[in-house]
Backbone and ligand atoms as CSV (ligand in chain L), in Angstrom:
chain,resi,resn,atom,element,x,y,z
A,1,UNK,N,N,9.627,170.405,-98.059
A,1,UNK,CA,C,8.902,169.881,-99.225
A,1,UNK,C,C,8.637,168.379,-99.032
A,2,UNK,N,N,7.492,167.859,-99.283
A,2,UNK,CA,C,7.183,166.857,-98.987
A,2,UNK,C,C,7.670,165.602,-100.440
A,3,UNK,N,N,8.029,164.504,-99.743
A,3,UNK,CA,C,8.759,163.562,-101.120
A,3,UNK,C,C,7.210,162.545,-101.130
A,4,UNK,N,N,7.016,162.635,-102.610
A,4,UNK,CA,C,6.273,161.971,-103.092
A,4,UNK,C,C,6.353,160.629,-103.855
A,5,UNK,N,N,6.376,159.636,-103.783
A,5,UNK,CA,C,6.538,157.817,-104.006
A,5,UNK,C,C,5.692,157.554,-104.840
A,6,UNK,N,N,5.641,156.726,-106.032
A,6,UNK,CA,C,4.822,156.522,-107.056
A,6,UNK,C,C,4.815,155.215,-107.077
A,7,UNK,N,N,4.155,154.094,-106.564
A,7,UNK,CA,C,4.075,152.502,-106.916
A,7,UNK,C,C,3.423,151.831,-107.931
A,8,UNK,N,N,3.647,151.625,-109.205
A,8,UNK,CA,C,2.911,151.315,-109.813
A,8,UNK,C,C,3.112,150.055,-110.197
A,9,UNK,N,N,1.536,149.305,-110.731
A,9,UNK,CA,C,2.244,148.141,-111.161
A,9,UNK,C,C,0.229,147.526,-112.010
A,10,UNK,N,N,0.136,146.550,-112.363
A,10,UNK,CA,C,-0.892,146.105,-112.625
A,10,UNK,C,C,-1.977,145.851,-111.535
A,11,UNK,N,N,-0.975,145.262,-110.514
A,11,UNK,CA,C,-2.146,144.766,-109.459
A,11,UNK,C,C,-3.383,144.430,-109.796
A,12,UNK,N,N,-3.004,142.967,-110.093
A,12,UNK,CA,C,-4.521,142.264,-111.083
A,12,UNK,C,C,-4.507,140.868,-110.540
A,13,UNK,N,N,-4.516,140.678,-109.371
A,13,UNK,CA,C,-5.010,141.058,-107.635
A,13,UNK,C,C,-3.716,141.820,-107.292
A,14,UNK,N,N,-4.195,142.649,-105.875
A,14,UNK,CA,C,-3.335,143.001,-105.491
A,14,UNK,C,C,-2.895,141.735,-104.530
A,15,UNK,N,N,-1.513,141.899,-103.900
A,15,UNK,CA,C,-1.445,140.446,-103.420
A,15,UNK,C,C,-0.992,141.054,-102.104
A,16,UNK,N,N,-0.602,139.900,-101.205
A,16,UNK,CA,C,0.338,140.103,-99.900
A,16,UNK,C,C,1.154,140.900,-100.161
A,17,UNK,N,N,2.158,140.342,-101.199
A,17,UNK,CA,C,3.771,141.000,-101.321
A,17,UNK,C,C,3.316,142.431,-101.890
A,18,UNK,N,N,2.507,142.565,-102.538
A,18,UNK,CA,C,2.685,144.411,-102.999
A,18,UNK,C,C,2.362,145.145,-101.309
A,19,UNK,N,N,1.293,144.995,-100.909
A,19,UNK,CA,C,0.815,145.416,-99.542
A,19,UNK,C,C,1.825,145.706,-98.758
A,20,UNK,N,N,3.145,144.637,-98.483
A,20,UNK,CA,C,4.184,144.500,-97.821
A,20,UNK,C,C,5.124,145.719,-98.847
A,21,UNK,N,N,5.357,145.783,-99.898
A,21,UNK,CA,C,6.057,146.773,-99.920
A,21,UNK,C,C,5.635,147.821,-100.182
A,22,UNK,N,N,3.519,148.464,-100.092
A,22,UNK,CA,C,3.411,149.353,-100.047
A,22,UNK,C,C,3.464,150.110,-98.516
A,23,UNK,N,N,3.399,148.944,-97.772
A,23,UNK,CA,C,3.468,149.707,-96.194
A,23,UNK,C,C,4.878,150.082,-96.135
A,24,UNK,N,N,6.085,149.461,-96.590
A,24,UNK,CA,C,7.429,149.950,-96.400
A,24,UNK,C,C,7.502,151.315,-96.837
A,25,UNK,N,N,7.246,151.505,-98.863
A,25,UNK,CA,C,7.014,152.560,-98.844
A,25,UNK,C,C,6.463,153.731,-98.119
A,26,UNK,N,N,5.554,153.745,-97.694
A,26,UNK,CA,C,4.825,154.611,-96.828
A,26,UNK,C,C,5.663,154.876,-95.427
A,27,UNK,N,N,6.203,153.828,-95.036
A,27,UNK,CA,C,7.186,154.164,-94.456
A,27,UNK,C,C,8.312,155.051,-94.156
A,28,UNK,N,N,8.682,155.264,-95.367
A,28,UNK,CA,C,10.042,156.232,-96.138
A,28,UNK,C,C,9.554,157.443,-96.352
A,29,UNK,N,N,8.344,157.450,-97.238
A,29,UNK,CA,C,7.921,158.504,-98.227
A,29,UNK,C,C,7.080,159.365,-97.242
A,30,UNK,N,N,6.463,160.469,-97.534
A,30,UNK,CA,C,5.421,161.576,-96.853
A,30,UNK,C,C,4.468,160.825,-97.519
A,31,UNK,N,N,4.704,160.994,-98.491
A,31,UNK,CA,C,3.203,160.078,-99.980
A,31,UNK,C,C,3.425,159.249,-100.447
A,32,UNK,N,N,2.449,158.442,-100.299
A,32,UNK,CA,C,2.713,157.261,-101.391
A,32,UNK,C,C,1.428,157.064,-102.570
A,33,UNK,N,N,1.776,157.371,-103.335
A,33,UNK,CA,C,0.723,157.284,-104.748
A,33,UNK,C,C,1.068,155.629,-105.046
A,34,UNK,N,N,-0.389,154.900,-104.814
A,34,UNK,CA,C,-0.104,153.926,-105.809
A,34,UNK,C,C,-1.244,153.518,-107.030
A,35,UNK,N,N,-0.507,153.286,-108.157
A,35,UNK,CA,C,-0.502,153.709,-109.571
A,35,UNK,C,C,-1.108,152.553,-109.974
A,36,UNK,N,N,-2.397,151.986,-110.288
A,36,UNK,CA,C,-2.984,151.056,-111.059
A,36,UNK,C,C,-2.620,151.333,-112.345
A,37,UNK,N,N,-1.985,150.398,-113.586
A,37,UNK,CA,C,-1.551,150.539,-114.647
A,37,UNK,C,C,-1.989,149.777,-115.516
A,38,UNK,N,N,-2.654,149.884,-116.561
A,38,UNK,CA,C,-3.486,148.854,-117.744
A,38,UNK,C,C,-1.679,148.379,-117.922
A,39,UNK,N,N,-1.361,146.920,-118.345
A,39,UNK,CA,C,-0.525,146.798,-118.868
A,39,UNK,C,C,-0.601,145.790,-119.932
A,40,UNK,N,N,-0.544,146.316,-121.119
A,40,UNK,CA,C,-0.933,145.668,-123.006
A,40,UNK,C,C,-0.693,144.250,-122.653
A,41,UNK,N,N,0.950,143.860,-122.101
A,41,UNK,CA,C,1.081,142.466,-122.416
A,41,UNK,C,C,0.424,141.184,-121.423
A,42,UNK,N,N,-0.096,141.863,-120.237
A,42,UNK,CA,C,-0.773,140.924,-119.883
A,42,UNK,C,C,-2.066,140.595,-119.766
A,43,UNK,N,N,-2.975,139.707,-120.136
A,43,UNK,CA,C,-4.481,139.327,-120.335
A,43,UNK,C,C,-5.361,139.760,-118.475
A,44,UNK,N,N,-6.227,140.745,-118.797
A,44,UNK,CA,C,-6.450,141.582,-117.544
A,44,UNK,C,C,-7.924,140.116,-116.867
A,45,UNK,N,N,-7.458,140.309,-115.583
A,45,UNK,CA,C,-8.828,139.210,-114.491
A,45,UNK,C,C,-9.895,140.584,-114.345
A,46,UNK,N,N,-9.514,141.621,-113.601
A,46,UNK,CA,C,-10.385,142.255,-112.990
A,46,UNK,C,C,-10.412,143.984,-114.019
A,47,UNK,N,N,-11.128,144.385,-114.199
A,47,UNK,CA,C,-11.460,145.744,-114.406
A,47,UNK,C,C,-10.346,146.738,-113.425
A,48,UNK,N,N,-9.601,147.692,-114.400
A,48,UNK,CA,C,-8.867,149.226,-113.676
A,48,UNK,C,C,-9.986,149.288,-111.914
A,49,UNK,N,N,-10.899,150.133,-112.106
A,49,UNK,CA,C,-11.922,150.499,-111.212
A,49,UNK,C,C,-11.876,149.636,-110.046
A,50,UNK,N,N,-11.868,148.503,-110.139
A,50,UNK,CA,C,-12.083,146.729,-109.061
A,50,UNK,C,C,-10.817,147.078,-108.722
A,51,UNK,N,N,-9.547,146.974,-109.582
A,51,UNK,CA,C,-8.625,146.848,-108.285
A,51,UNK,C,C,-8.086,147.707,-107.990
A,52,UNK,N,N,-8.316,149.058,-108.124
A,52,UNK,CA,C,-8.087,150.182,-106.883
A,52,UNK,C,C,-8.771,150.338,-105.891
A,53,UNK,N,N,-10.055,149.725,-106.014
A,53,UNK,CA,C,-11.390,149.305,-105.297
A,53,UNK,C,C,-10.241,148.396,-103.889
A,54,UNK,N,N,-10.219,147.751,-104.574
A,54,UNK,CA,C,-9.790,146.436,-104.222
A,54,UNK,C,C,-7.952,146.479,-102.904
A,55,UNK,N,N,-7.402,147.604,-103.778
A,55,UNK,CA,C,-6.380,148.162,-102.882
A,55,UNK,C,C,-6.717,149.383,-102.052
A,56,UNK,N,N,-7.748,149.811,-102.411
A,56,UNK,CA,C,-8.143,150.923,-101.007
A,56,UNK,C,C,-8.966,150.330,-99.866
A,57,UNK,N,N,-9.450,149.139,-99.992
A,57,UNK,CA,C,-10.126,147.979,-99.067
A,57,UNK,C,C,-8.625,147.556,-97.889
A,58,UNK,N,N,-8.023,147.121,-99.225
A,58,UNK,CA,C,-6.883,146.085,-98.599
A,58,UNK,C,C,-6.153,146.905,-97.290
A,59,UNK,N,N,-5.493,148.270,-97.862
A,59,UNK,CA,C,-4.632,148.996,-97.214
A,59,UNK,C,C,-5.331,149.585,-95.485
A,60,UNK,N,N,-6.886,149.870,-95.721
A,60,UNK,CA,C,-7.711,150.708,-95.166
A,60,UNK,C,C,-7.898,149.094,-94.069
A,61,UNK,N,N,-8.212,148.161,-94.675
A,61,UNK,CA,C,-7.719,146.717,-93.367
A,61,UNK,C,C,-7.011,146.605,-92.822
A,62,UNK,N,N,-5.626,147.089,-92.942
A,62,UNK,CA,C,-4.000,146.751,-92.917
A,62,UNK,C,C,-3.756,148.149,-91.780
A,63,UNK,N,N,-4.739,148.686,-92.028
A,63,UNK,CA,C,-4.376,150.046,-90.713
A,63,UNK,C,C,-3.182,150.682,-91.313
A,64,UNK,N,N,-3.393,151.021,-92.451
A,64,UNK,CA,C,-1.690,151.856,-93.458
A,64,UNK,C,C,-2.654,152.555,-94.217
A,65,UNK,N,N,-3.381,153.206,-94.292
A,65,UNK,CA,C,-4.136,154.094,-95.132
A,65,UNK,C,C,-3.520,155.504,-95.222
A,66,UNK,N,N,-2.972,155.736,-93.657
A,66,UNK,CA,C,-2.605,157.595,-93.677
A,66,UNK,C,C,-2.516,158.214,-94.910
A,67,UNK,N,N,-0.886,157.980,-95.178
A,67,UNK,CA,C,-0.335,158.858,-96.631
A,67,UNK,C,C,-0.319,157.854,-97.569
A,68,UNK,N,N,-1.602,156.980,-98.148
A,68,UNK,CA,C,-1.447,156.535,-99.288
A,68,UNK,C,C,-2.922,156.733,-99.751
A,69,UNK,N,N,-2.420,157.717,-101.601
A,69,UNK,CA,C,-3.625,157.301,-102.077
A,69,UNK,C,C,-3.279,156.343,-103.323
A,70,UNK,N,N,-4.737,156.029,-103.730
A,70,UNK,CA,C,-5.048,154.944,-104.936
A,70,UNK,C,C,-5.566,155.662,-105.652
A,71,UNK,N,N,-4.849,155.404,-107.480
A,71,UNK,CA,C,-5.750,156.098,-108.462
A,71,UNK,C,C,-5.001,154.955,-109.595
A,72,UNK,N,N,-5.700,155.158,-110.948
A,72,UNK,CA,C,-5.004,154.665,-111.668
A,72,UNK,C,C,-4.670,156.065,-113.015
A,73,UNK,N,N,-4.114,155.154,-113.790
A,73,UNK,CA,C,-3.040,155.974,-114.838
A,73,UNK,C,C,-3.739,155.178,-116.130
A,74,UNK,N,N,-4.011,155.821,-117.161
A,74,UNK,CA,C,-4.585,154.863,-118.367
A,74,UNK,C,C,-3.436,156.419,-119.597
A,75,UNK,N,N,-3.470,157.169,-119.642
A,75,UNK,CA,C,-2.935,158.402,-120.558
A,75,UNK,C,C,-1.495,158.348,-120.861
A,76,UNK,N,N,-0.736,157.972,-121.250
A,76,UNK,CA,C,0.317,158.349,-121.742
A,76,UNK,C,C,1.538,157.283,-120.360
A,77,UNK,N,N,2.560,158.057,-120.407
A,77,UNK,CA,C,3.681,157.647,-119.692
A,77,UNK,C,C,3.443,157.420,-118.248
A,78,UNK,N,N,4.516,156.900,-117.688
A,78,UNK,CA,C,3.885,156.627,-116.344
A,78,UNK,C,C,4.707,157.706,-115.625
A,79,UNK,N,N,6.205,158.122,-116.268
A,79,UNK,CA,C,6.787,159.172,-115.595
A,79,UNK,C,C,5.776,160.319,-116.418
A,80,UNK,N,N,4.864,160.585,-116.783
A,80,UNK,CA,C,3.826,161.745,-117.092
A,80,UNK,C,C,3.228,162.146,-115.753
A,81,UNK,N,N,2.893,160.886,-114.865
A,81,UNK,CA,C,1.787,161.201,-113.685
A,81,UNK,C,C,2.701,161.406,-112.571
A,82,UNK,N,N,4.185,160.855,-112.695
A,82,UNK,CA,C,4.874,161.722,-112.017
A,82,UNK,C,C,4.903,162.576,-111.691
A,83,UNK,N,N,5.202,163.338,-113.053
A,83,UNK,CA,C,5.594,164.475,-113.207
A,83,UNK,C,C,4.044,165.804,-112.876
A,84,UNK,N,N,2.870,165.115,-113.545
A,84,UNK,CA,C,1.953,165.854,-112.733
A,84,UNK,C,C,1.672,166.243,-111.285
A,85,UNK,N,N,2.482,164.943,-110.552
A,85,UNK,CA,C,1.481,165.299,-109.330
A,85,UNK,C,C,2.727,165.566,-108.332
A,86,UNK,N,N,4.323,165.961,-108.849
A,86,UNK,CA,C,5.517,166.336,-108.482
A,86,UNK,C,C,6.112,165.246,-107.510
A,87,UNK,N,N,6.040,164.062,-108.382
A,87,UNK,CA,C,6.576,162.926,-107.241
A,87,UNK,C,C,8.233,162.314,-108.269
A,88,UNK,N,N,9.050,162.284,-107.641
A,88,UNK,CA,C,10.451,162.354,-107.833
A,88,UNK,C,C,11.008,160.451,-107.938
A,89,UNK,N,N,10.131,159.958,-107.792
A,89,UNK,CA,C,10.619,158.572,-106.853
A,89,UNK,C,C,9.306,157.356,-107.339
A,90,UNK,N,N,9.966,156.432,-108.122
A,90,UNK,CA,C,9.020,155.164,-107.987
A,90,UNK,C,C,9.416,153.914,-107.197
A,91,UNK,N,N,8.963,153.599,-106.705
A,91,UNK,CA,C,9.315,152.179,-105.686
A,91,UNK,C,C,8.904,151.304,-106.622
A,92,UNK,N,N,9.687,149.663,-106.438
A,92,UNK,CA,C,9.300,148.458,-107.321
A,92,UNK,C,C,9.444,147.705,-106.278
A,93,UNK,N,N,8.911,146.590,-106.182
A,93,UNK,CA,C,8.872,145.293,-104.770
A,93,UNK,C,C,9.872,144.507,-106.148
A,94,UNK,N,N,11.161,143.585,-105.503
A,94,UNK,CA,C,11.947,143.029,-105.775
A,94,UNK,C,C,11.871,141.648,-104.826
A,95,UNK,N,N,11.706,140.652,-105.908
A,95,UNK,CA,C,11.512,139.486,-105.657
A,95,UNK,C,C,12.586,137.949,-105.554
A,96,UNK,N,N,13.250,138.613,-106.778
A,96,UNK,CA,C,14.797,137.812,-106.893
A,96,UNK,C,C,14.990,138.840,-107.934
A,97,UNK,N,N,16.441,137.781,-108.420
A,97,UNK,CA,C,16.981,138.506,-109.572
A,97,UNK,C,C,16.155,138.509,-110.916
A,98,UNK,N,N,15.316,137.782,-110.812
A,98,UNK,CA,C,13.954,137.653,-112.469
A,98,UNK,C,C,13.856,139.461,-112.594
A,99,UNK,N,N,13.181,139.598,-111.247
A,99,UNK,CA,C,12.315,141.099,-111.066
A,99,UNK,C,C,13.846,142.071,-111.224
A,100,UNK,N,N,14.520,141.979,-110.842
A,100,UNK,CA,C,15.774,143.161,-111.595
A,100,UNK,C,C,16.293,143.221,-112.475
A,101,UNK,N,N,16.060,141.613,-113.398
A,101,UNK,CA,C,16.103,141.596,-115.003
A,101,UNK,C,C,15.017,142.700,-115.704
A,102,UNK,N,N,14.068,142.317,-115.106
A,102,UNK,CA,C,12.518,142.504,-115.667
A,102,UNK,C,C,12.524,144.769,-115.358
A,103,UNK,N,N,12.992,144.700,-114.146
A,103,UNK,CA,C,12.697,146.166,-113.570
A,103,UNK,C,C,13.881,147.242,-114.266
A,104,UNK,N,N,15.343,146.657,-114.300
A,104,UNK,CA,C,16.676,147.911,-114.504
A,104,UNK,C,C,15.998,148.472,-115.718
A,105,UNK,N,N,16.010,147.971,-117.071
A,105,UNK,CA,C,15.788,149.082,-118.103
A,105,UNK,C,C,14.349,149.897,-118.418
A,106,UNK,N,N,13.194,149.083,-117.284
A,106,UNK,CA,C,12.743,150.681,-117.537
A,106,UNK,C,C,12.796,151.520,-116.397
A,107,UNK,N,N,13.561,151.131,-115.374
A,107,UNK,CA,C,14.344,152.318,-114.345
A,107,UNK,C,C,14.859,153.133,-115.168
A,108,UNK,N,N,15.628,152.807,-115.920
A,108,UNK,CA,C,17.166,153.498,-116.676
A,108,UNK,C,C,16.248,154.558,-117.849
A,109,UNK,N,N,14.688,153.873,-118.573
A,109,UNK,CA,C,14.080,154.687,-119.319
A,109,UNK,C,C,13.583,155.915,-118.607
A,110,UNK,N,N,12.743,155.231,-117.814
A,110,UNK,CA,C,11.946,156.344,-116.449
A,110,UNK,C,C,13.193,157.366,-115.935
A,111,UNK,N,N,14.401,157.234,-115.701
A,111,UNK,CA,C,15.286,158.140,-115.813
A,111,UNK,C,C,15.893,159.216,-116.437
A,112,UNK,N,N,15.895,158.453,-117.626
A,112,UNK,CA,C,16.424,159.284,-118.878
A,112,UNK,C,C,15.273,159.849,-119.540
A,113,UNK,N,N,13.853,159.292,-119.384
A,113,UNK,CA,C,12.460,160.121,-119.862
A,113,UNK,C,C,12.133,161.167,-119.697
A,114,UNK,N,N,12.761,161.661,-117.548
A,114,UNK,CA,C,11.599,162.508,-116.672
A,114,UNK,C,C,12.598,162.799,-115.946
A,115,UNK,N,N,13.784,162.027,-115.023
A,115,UNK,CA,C,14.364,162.159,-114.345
A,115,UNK,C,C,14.263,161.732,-112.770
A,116,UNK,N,N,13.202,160.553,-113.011
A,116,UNK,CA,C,12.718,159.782,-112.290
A,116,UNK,C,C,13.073,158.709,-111.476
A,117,UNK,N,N,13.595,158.659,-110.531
A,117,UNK,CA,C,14.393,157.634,-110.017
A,117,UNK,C,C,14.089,156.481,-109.316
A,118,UNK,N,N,14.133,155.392,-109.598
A,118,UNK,CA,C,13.410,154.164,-109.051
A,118,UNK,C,C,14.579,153.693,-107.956
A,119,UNK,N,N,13.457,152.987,-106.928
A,119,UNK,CA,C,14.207,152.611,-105.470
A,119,UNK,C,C,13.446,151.030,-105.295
A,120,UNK,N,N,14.416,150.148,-105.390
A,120,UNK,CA,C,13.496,148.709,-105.145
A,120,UNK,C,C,13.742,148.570,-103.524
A,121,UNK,N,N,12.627,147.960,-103.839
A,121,UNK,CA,C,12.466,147.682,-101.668
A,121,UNK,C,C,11.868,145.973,-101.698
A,122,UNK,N,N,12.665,145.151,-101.184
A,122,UNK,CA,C,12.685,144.046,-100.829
A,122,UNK,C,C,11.238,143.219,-100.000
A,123,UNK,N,N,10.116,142.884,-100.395
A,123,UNK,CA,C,9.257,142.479,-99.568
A,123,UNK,C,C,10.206,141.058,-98.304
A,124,UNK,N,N,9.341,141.058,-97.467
A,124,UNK,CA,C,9.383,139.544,-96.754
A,124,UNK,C,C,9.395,138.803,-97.911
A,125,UNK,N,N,10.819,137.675,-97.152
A,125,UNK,CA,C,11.143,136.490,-97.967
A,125,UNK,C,C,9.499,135.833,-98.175
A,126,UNK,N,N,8.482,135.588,-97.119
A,126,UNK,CA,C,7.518,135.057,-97.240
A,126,UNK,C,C,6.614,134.873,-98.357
A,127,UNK,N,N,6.754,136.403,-98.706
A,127,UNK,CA,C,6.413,136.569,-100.167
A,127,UNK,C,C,6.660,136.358,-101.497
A,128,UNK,N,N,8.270,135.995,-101.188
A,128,UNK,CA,C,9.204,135.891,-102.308
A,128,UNK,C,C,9.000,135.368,-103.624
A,129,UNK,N,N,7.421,134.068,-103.377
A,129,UNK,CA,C,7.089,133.537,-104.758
A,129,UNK,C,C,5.120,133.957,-104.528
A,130,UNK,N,N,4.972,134.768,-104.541
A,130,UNK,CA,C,3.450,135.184,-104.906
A,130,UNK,C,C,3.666,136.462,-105.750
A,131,UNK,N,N,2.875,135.782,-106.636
A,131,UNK,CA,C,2.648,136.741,-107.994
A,131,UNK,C,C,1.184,136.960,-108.234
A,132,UNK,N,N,0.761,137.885,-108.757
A,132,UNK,CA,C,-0.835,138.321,-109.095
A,132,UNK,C,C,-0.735,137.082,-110.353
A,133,UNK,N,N,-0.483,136.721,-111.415
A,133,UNK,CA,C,-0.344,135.856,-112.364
A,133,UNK,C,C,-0.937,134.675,-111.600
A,134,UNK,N,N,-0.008,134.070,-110.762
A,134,UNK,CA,C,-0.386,133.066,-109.844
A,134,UNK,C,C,-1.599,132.702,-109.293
A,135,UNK,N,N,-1.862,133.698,-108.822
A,135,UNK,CA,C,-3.355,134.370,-107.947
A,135,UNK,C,C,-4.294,133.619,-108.893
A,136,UNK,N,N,-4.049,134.569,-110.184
A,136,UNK,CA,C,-5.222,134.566,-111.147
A,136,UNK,C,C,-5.526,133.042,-111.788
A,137,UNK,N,N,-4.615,132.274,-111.925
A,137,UNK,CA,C,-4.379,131.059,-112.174
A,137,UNK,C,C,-5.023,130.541,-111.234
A,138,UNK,N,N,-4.411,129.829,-109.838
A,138,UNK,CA,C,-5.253,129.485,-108.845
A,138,UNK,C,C,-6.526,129.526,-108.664
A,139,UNK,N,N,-7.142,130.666,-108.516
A,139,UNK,CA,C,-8.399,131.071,-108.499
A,139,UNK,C,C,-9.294,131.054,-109.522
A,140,UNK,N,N,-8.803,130.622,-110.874
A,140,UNK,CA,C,-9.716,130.378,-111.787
A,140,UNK,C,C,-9.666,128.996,-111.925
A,141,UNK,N,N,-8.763,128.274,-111.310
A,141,UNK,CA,C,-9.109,126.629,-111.375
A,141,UNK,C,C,-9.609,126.103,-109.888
A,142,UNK,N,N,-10.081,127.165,-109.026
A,142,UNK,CA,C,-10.899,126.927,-107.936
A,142,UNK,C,C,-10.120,126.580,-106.551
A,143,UNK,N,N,-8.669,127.154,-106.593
A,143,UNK,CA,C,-7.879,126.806,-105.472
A,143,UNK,C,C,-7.994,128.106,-104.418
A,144,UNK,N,N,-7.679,128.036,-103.189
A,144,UNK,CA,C,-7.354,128.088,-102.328
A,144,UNK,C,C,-6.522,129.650,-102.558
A,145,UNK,N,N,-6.744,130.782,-102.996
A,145,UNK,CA,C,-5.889,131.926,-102.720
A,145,UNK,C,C,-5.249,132.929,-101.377
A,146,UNK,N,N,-5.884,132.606,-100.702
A,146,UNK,CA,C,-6.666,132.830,-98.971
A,146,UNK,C,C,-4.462,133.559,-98.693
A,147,UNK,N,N,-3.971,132.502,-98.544
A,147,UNK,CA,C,-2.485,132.912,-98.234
A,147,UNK,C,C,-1.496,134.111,-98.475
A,148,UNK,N,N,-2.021,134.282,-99.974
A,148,UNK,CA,C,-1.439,135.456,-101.545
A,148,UNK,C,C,-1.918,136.510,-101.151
A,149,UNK,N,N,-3.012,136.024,-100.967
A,149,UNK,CA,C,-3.771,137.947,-101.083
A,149,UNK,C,C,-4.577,138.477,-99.761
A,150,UNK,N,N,-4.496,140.050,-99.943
A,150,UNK,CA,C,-5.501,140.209,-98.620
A,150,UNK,C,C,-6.104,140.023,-98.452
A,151,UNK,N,N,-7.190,139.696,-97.274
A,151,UNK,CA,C,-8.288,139.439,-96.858
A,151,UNK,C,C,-9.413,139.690,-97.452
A,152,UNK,N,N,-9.450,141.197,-98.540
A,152,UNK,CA,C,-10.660,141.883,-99.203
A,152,UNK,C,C,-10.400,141.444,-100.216
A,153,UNK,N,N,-9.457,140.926,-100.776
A,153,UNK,CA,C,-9.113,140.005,-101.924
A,153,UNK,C,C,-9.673,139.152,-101.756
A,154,UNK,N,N,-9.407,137.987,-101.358
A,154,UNK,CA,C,-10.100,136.793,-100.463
A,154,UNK,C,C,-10.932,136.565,-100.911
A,155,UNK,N,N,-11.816,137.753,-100.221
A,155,UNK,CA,C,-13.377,137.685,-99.750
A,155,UNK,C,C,-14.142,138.096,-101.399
A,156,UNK,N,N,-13.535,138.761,-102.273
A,156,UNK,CA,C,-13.777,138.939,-103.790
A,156,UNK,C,C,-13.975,138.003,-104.292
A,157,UNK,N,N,-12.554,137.193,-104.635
A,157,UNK,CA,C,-12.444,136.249,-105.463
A,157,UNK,C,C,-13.085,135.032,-105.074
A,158,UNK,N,N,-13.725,134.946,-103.333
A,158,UNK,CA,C,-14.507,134.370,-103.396
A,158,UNK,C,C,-16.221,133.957,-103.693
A,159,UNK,N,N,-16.389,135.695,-103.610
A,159,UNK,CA,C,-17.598,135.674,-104.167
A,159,UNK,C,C,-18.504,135.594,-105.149
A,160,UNK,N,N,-19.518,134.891,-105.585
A,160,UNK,CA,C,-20.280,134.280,-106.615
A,160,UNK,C,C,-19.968,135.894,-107.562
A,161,UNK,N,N,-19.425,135.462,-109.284
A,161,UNK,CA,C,-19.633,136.747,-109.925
A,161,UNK,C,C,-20.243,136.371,-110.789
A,162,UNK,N,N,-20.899,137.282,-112.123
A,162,UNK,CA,C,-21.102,136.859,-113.355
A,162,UNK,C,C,-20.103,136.299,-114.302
L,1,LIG,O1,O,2.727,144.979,-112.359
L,1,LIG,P1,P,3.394,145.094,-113.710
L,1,LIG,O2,O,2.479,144.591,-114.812
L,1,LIG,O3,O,4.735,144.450,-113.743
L,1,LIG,O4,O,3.600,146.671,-113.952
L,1,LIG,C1,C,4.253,147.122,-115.123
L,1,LIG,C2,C,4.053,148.630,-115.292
L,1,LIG,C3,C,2.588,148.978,-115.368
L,1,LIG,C4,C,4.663,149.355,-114.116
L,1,LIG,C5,C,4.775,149.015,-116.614
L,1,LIG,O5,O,4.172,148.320,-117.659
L,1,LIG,C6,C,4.741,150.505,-116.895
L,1,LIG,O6,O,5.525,151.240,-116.353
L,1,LIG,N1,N,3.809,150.955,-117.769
L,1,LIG,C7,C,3.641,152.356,-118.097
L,1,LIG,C8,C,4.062,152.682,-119.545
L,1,LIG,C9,C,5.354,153.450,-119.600
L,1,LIG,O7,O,5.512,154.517,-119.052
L,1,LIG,N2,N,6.342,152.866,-120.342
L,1,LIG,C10,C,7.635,153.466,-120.605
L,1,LIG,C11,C,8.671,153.352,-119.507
L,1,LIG,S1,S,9.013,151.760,-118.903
């Protein structure tokens, strides 16, 4: 039976550090689903659609495409799309201890919801302080993102939009 990996997160850019721990994932897993997620509390840069766009560019550059697809989730729970598409396992990229403040209780919900078990996987220290937040900041006061994000990122946020 094949084990199925669920990554979800906003990715509003996707950045270096998710990339880095979606190739790990993929690593481990047969599948790796990763999960574009509207999320209420934070003020959205790019459209759902753009950045799965945007992470099937990145990954498909990165030569890690095999067993990963991109979709997003807008309906209900996130252990719901789990549970649809029979994946047992969510991965979280862990950054310091902020991100295991921020990640244990809704591990512990996603557990007790579905029976869903979350596995954090450590990106490169390199990454350790790039955040999509960051990104979005930077790049709307005209800096330099080129480092943070992938290359098809890059090449987005550099291009003339409406
Ligand atoms: O990249 P983010 O914004 O930190 O990702 C947060 C996300 C989307 C993973 C989180 O908000 C989430 O799990 N949303 C789905 C809603 C849900 O199922 N909530 C209940 C269990 S925590």
């Amino acid at each position: 039976m094949s084990r199925i990996a669920v990554v979800p997160g906003s990715f509003d850019p996707v950045t270096r550090g998710h990339l880095d721990v979606i190739e790990r994932a993929a690593g481990i897993f047969d599948e790796v689903h990763v999960l574009v997620v509207h999320n209420p509390g934070k003020t959205a840069l790019l459209p759902i659609a753009q950045r799965v766009g945007l992470i099937q560019e990145s990954i498909a550059e990165a030569g890690i495409a095999g067993n990963i697809l991109v979709t997003s989730w807008s309906v209900g729970l996130l252990v719901d799309y789990c549970t649809d598409v029979g994946a047992s396992v969510l991965v979280k990229g862990i950054r310091s201890e902020v991100d295991v403040a921020y990640e244990t209780p809704m591990a512990i919900v996603n557990r007790d919801l579905a029976g869903v078990e979350t596995v954090f996987l450590l990106p490169s220290p390199e990454h350790s302080h790039v955040s999509s937040s960051l990104v979005r900041q930077v790049s709307s006061l005209g800096g330099d993102v080129t480092p943070y994000v992938p290359p098809a990122v890059a090449r987005f946020l550099q291009s003339p939009r409406d």
